[in-house]
C-alpha positions as CSV (number, residue, x, y, z in Angstrom):
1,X,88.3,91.2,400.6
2,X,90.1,88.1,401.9
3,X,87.3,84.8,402.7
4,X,88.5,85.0,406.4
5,X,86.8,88.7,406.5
6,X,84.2,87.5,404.3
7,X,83.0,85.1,407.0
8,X,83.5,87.6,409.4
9,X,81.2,89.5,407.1
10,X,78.7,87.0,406.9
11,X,78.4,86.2,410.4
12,X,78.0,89.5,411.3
13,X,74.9,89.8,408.7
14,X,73.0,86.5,409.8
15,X,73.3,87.3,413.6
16,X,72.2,91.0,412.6
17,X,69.3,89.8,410.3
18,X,68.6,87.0,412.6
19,X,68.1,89.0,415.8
20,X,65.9,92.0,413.9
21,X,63.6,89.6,412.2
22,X,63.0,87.6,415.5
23,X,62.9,91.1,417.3
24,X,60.3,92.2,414.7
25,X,57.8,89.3,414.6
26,X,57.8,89.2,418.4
27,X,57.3,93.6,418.7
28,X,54.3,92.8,415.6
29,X,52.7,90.1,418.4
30,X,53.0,92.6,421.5
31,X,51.7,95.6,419.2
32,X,49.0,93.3,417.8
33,X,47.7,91.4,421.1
34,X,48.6,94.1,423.7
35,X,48.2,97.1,422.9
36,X,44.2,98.0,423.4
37,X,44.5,101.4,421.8
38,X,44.8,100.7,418.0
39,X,41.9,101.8,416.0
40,X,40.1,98.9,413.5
41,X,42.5,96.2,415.7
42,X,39.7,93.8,417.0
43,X,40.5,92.1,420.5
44,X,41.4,88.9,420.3
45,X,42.8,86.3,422.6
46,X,46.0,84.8,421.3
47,X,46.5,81.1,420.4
48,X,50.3,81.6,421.8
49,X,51.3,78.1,420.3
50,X,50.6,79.2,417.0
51,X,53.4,81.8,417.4
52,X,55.5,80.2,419.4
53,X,56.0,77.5,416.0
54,X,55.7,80.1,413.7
55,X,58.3,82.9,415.2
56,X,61.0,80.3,415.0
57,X,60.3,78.9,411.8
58,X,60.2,82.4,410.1
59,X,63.7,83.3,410.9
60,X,65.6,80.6,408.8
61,X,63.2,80.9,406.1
62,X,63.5,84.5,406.0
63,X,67.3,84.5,406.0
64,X,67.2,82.2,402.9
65,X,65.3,84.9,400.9
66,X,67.7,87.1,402.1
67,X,70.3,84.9,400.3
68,X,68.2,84.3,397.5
69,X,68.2,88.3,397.0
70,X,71.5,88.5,397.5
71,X,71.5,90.5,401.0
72,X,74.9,88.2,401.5
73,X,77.0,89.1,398.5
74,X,79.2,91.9,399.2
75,X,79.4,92.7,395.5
76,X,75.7,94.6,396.1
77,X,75.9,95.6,399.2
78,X,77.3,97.9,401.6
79,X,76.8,101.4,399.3
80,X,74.2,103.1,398.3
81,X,70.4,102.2,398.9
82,X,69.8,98.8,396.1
83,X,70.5,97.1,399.4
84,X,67.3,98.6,401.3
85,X,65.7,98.0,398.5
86,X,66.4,94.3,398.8
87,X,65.5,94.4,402.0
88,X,62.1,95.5,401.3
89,X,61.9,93.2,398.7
90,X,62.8,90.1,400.6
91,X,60.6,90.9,403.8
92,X,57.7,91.1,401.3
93,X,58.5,87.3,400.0
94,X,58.7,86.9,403.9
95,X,55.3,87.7,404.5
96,X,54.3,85.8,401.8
97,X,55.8,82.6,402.8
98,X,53.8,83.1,406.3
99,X,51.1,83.6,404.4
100,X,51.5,80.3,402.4
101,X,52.3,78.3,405.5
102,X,49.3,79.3,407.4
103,X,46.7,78.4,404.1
104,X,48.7,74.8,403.7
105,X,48.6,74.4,407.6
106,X,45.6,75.1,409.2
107,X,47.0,74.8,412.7
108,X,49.2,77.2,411.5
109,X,46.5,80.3,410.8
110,X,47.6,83.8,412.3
111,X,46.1,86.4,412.5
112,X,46.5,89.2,409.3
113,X,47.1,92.4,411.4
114,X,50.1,90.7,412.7
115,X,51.3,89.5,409.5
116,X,51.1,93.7,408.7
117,X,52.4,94.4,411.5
118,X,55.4,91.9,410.7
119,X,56.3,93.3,407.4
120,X,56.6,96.8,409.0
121,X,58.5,96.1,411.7
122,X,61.1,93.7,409.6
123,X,61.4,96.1,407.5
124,X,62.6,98.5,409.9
125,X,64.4,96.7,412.2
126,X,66.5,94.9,409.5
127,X,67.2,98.1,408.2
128,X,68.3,99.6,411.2
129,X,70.6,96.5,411.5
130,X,72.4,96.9,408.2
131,X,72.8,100.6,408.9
132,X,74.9,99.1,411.9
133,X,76.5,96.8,409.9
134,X,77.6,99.1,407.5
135,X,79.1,101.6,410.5
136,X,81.2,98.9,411.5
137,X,82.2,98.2,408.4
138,X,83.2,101.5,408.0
139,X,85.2,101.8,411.2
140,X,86.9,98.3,410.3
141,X,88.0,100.0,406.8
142,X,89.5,102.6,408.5
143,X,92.0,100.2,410.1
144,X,92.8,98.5,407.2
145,X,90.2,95.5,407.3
146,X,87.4,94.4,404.2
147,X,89.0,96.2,402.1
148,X,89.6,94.7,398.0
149,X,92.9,95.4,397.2
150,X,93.4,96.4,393.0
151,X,94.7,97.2,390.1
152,X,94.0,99.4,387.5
153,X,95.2,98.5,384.3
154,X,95.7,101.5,382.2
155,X,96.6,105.4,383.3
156,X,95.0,107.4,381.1
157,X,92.7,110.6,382.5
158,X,89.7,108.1,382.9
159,X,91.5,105.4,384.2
160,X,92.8,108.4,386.9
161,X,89.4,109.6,387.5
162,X,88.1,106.4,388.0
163,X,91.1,106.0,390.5
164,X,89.9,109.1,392.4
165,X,86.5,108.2,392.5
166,X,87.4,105.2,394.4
167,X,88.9,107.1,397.0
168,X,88.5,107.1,400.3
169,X,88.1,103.3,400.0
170,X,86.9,103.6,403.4
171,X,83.2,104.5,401.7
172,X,84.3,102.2,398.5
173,X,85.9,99.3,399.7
174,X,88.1,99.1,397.5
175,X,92.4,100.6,398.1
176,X,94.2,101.2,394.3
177,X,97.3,99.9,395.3
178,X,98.5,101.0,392.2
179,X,98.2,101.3,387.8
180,X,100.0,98.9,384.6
181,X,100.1,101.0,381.8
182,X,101.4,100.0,378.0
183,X,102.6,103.6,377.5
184,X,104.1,105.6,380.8
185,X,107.9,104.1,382.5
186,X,107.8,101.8,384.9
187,X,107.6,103.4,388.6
188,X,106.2,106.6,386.7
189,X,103.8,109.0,389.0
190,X,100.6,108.8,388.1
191,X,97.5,109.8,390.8
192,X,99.0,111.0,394.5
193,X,101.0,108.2,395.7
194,X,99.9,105.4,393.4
195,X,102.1,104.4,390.4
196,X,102.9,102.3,387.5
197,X,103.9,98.7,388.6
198,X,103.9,97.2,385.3
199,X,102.9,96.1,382.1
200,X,99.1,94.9,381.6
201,X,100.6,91.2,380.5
202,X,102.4,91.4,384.0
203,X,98.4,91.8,385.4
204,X,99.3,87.8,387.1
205,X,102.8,89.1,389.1
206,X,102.3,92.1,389.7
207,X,98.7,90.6,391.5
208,X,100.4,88.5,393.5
209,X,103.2,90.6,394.4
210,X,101.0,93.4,396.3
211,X,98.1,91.3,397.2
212,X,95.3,92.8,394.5
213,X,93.0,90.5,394.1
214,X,90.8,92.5,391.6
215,X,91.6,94.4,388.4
216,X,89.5,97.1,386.9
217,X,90.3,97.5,383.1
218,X,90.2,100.4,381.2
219,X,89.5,99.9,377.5
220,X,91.0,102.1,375.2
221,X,93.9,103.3,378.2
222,X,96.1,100.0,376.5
223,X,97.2,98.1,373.6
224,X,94.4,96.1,372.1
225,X,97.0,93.4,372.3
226,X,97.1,93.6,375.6
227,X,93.4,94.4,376.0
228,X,93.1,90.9,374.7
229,X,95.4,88.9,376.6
230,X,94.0,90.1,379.9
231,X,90.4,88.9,378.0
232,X,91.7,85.5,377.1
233,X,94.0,84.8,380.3
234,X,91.1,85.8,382.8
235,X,89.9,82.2,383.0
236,X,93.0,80.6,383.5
237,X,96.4,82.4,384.5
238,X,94.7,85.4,386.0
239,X,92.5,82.9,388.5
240,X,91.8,84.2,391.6
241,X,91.2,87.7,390.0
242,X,88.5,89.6,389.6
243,X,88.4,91.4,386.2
244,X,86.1,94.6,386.1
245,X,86.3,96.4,382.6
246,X,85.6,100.2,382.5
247,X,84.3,101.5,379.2
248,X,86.6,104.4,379.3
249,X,83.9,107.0,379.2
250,X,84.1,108.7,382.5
251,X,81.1,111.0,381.9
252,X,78.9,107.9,382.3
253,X,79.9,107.5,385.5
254,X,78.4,110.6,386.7
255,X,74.8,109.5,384.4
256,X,75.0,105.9,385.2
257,X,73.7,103.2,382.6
258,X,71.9,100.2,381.9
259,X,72.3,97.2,380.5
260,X,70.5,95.9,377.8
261,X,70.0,93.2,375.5
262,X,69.4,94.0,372.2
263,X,69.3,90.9,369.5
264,X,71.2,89.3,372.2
265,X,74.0,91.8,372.0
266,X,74.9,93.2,375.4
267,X,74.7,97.0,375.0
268,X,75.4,99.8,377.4
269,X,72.5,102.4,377.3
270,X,73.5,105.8,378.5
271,X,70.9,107.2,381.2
272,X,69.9,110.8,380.3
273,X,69.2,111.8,384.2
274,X,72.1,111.0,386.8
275,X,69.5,110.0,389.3
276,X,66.4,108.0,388.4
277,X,64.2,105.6,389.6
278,X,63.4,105.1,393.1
279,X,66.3,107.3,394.1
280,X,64.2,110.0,392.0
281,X,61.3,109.2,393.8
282,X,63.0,109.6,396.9
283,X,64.5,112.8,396.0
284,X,61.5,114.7,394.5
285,X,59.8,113.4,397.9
286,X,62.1,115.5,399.8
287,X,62.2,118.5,397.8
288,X,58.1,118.7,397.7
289,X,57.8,118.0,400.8
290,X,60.3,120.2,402.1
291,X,59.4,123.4,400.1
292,X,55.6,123.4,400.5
293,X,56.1,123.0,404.7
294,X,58.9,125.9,404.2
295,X,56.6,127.6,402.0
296,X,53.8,127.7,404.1
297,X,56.1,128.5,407.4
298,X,58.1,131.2,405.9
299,X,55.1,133.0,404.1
300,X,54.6,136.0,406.7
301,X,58.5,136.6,406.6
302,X,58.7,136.7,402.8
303,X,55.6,139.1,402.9
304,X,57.7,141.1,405.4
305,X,61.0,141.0,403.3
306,X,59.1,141.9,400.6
307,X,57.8,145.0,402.4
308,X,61.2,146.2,403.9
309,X,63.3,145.8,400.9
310,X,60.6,148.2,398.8
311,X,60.5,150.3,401.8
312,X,64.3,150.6,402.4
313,X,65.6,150.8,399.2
314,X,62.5,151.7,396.1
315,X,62.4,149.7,393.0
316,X,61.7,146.3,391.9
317,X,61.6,143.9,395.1
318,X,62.9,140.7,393.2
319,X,66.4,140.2,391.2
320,X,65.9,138.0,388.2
321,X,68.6,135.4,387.5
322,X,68.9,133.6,384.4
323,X,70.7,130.2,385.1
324,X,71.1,126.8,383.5
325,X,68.5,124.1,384.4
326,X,68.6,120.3,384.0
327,X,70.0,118.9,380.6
328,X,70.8,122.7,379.4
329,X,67.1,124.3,379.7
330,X,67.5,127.7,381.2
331,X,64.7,128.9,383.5
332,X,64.7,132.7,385.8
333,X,65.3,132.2,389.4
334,X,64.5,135.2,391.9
335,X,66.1,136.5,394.7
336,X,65.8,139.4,397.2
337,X,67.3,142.7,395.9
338,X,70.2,143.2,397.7
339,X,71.6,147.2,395.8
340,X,69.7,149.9,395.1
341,X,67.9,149.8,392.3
342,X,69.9,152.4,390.3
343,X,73.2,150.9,392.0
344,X,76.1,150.7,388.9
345,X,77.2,147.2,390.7
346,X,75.0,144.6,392.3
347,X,76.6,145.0,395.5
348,X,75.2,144.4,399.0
349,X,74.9,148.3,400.4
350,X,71.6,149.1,401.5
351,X,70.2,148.6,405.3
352,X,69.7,145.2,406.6
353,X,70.8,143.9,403.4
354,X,73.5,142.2,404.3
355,X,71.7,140.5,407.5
356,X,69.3,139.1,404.1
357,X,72.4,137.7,401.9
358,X,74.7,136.3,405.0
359,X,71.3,134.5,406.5
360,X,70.3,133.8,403.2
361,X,67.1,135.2,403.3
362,X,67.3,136.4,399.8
363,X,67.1,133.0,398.3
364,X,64.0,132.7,399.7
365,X,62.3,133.4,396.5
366,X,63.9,130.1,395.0
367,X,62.0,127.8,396.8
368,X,59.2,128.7,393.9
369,X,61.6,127.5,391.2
370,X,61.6,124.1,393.2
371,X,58.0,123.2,393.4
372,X,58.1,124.4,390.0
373,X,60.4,121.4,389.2
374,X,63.2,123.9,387.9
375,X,65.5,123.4,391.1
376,X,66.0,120.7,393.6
377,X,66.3,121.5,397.5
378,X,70.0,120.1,397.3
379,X,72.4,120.1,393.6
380,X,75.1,122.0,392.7
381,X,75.3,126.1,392.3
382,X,72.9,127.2,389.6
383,X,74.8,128.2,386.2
384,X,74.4,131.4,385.3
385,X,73.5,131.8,381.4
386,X,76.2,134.5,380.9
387,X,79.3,132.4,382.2
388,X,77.9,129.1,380.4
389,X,81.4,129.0,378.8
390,X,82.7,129.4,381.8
391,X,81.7,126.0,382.8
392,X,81.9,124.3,379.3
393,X,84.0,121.6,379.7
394,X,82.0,120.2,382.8
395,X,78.4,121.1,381.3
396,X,77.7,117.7,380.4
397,X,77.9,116.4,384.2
398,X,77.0,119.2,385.6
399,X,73.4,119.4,384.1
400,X,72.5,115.9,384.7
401,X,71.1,116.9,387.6
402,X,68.9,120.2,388.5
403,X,70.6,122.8,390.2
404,X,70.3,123.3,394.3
405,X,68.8,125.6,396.6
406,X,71.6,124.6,399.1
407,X,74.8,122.3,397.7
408,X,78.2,121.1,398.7
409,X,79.6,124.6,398.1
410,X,77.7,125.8,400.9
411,X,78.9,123.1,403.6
412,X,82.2,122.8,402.0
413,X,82.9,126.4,402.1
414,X,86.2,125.6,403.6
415,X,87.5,123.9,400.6
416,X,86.2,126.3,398.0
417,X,89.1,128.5,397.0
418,X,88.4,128.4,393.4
419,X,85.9,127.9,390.7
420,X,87.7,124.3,390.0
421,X,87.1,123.8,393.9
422,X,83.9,124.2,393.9
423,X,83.0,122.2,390.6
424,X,85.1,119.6,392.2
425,X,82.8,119.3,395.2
426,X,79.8,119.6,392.5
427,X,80.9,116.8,390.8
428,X,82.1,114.7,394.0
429,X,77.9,115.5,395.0
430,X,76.7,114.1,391.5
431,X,78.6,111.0,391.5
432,X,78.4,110.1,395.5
433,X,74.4,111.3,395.6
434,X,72.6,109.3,398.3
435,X,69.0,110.4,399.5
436,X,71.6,110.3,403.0
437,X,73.7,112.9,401.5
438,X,71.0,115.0,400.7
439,X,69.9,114.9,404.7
440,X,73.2,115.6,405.5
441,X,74.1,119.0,403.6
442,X,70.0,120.2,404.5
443,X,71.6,120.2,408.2
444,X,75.1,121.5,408.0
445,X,73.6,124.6,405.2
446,X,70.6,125.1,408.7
447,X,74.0,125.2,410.9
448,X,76.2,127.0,409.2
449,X,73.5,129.9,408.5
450,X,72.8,130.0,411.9
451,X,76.4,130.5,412.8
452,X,76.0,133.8,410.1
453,X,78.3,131.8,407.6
454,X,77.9,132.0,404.0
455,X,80.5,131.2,401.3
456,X,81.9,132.8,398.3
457,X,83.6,131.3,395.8
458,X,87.2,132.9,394.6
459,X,87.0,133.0,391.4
């Protein structure tokens, strides 16, 4: 990103910030001193002066614990949801700092229901600004603008993935204008358009000549030699350049690590779950939630599936399926029968049953297996334990995350000619996850059943 758009950047995330924190402290006042309907609120005639000082003095003060959180360095922000998280953070030292102000300056004293309601209206009006910012930001990258032009120096299969992972760089930010590479010819195809420019010691021209001003590193994709100079020249020839170095272990990148420090040696701790933390929180939020209201709404019509389906066609209601759960443990998901009972094939052939499998109504029986904590409302297509070999070589990414009742195969249908296709948008779902993403597939898997779609693979 050039410093002109960086400014651009900037001003456009003060004025934002500015305007929603001044916006918020003013609603929290109205809410707090005119609305006569809020239970435990005691009526109170405001000392407007107070305010008036303190509303105006907030605002810088709060956009310097912005900066002090880093909600200005484009480095952290702009993907994924750290940066909400900041924002929470920093509207909490906010309130704090009011806090402080008022017990220093007794002129100053407000009253605590409005420093409450503060803090919940910055949060979400700041939020709804940076959501804003970021869809401009968006847009803009579409035409070519904040965008970080670089280079990848080595062109191995990692150093490739890593390449298409980046892509679009409308949602990353960052165009690969191209790869150096010790090994491959000069000019040499490597990923779609994108090809070798150089040698890794030609890092400094090659920079300049096409405008990259970062470089992402692959160990082990060069010469050590060469590995090295890039390491030694970074402070001086190759100023102006941001050097980014990439283990070279592209299964990490769908588990994520964490940095530790162990006997003051930096070390690179392998995370055993792809999503974790808050973003775990957030997820198990939405599958509970989720299944226990579906649960409870859908229980008459699973009672009544339950019925026809023993009625139509005799036998065992349920179908057990025996798939692949989180980190390899295999656990028996249900669904619907959808044959006869004494059928040679499991095919779809008795009355109404395919009405159950294109409405996927015979899935129904799954959303046990998520409050059971065996499947997630969203994840990719549950392995079955026969065809595990199948899937071998992607196992390892695959399982860090628990399979779905709905997925990207579902509202990707159009894409999914092949097994590879569909593991390809499995993988795209692991390493992109966002509680966002989540939302969105919920919608398009209500649409597309509604519209009687449902997809099957090619294999």
């Amino acid at each position: 990103m050039r410093r002109r758009e960086y400014a651009y950047l900037l001003a456009l995330w003060l004025v934002g910030d500015a305007v929603a924190i001044y916006a918020a402290l003013n609603v929290a006042f109205d809410v707090r001193y005119n609305i006569t309907w809020l239970p435990l609120i005691e009526r109170l005639v405001p000392l407007t002066e107070r305010y008036a000082i303190m509303i105006p003095t907030a605002v810088p003060l709060w956009l310097a614990l912005f900066a002090f959180n880093r909600l200005y360095d484009p480095r952290y922000l702009l993907t994924g949801l750290q940066e909400y998280g900041k924002i929470v953070v920093a509207c909490s030292l906010g309130i704090l700092v009011l806090v402080l102000l008022s017990f220093f300056e007794p002129n100053l004293s407000v009253s605590r229901s409005w420093l409450i309601f503060c803090w919940c209206f910055a949060i979400l009006f700041v939020s709804i600004a940076r959501f804003v910012s970021r869809r401009i930001v968006r847009v803009l990258r579409g035409r070519g603008y904040f965008l970080t032009r670089a280079l990848i120096v080595g062109a191995n299969e990692h150093a490739q993935a890593i390449a298409r992972q980046l892509a679009p760089a409308t949602q990353s930010g960052i165009e690969v204008v191209g790869f150096l590479d010790d090994y491959l010819p000069l000019d040499a195809r490597v990923e779609r358009a994108l090809r070798v420019l150089g040698r890794p010691t030609a890092l400094p021209r090659v920079a300049r000549e096409t405008g990259a001003t970062e470089a992402i590193v692959v160990q082990g994709a060069i010469a050590w030699e060469s590995f090295m100079e890039i390491i030694t020249q970074s402070v001086s020839a190759l100023d102006g350049i941001a050097i980014k170095l990439s283990p070279g272990f592209y299964e990490i990148m769908a588990t994520g690590v964490t940095l530790s420090h162990d006997g003051f040696v930096p070390l690179l701790a392998l995370e055993k779950n792809r999503i974790t933390g808050v973003d775990a929180l957030l997820k198990n939020l939405l599958d509970y939630t989720f299944s226990v209201a579906a649960v409870i709404a859908i229980s008459p019509l699973l009672a009544l599936t339950a019925l026809l389906v023993k009625f139509v066609a005799p036998g065992s209601v349920f179908e057990p399926y025996y798939v692949l759960g989180a980190r390899e443990k295999p656990f028996t998901t249900w669904k619907f029968r959808t044959h006869y009972s004494d059928a040679p094939r499991r095919t779809v052939d008795y009355p109404f049953a395919r009405t159950l499998y294109r409405l996927g109504l015979d899935k129904l029986p799954q959303f046990i297996n998520i409050l059971r904590g065996e499947m997630s409302l969203v994840g990719p297509r549950p392995i079955p334990v026969a065809r595990a070999a199948v899937y071998q070589e992607w196992l390892p990414t695959l399982l860090t995350v628990k399979p779905g009742f709905t997925g990207p195969w579902v509202v990707g249908a159009g894409e999914v000619q092949s097994l590879e296709d569909e593991i390809r948008l499995d993988l795209y779902y692991i390493r992109r996850w966002t509680i966002w993403l989540d939302l969105q597939i919920v919608l398009q898997t209500a649409l597309r059943l509604f519209q009687g779609v449902r997809p099957v693979t090619k294999r």
